[in-house]
N, CA, C and O of each residue as an XYZ file, in Angstrom:
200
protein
N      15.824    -11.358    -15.480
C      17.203    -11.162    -15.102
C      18.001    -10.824    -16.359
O      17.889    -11.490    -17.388
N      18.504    -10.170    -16.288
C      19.242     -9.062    -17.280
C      21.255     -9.741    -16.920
O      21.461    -10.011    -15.737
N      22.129     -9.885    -17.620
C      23.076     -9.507    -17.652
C      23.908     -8.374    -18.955
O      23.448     -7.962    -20.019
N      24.901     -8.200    -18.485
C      25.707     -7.257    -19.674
C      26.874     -7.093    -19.935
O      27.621     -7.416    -19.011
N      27.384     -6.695    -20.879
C      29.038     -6.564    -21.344
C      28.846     -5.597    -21.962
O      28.040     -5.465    -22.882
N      29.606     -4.769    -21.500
C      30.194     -3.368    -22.175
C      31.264     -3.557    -23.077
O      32.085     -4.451    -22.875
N      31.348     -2.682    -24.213
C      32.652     -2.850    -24.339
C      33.274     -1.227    -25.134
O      32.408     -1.080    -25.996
N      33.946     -0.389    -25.245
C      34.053      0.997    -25.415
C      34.720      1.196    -26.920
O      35.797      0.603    -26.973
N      34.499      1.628    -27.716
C      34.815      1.701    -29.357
C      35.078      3.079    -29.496
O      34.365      3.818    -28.817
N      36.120      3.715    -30.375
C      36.461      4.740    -30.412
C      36.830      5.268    -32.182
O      37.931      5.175    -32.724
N      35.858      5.687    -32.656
C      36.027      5.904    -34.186
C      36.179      7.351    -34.242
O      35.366      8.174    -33.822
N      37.313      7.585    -34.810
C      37.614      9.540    -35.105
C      37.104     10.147    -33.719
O      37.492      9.594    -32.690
N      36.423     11.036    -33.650
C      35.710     12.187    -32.638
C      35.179     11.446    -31.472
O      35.489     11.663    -30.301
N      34.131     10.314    -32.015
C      32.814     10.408    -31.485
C      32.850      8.952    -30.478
O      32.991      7.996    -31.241
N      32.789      8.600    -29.384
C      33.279      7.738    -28.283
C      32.007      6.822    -27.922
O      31.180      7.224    -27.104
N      31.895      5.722    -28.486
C      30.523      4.898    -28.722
C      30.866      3.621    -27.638
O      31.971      3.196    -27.301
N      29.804      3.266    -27.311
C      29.768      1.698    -26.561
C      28.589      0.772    -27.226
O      27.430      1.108    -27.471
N      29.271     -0.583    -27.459
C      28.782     -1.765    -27.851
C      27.972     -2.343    -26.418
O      28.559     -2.365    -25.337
N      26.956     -2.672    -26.535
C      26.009     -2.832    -25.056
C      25.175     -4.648    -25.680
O      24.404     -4.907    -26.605
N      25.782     -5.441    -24.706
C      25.010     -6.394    -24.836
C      24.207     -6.640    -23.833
O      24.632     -6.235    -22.751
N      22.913     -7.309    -23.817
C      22.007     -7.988    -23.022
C      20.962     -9.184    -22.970
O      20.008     -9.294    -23.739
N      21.192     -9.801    -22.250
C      20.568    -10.670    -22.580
C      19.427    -11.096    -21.941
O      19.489    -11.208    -20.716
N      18.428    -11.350    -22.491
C      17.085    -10.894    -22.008
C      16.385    -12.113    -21.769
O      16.947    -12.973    -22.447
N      15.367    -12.641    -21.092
C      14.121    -14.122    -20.978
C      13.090    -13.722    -21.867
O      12.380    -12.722    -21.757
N      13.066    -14.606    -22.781
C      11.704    -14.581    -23.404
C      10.419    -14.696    -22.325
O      10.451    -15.202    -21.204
N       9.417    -14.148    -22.924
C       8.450    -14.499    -22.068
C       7.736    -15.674    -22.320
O       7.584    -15.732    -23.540
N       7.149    -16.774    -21.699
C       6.591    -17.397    -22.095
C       7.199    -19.210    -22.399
O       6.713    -20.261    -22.816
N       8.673    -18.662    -21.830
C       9.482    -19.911    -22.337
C      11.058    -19.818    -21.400
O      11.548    -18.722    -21.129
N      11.501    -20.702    -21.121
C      12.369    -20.670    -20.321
C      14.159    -20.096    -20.902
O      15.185    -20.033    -20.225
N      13.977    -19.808    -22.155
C      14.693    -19.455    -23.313
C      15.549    -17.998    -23.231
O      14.724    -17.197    -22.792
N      16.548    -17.445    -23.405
C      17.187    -16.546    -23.552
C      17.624    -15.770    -24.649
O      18.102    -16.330    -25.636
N      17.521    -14.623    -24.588
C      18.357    -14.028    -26.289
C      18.732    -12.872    -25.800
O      18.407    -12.270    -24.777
N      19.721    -12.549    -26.971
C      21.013    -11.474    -26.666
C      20.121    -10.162    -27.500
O      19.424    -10.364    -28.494
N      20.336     -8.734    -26.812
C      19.912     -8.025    -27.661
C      21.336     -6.934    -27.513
O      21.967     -6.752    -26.472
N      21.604     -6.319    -28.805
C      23.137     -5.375    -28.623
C      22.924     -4.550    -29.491
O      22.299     -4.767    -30.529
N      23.587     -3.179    -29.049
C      22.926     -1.901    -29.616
C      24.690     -1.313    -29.677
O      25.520     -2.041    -29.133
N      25.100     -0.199    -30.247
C      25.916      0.808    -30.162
C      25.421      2.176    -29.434
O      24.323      2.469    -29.907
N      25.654      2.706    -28.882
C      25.660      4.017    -28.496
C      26.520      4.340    -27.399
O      27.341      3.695    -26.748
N      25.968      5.904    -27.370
C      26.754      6.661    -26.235
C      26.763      6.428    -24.656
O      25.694      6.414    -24.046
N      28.141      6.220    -23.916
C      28.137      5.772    -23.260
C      27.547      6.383    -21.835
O      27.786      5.762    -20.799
N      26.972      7.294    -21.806
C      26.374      7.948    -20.981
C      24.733      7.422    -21.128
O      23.928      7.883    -20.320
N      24.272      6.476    -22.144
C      23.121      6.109    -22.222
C      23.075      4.650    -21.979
O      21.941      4.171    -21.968
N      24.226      3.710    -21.748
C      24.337      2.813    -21.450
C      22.990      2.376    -20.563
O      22.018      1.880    -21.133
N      23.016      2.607    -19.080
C      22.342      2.493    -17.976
C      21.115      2.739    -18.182
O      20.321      2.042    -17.551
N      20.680      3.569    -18.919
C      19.271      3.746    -19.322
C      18.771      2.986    -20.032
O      17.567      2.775    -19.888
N      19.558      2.255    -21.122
C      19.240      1.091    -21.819
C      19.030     -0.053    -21.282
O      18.094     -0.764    -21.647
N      19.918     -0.418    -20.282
C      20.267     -1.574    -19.818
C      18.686     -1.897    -19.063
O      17.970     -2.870    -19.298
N      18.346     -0.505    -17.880
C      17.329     -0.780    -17.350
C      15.634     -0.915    -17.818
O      14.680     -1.287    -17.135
N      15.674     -0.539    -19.002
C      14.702     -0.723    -20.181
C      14.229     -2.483    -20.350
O      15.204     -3.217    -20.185
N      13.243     -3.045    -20.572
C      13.145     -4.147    -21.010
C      12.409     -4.257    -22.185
O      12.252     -5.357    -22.714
């Protein structure tokens, strides 16, 4: 089970998103955050990635 927070950043030109997720270890009942920058049209593709 996956959740996420977007959040939209805007430096000069180029229109980036901060992407958090937080992921289950395997093996352990344990959780961790993984967060990337990019384009927000790649969001969803990331998200559904594990």
């Amino acid at each position: 089970m996956a959740k996420k927070s977007v959040a939209s950043l805007q430096t000069g030109s180029k229109r980036l998103t901060k992407a958090i997720k937080m992921v289950k270890k395997e093996g352990s009942n344990s959780y961790s955050f993984v967060e990337t920058i990019i384009n927000p049209e790649q969001v969803n593709d990331w998200m559904s990635k594990q």
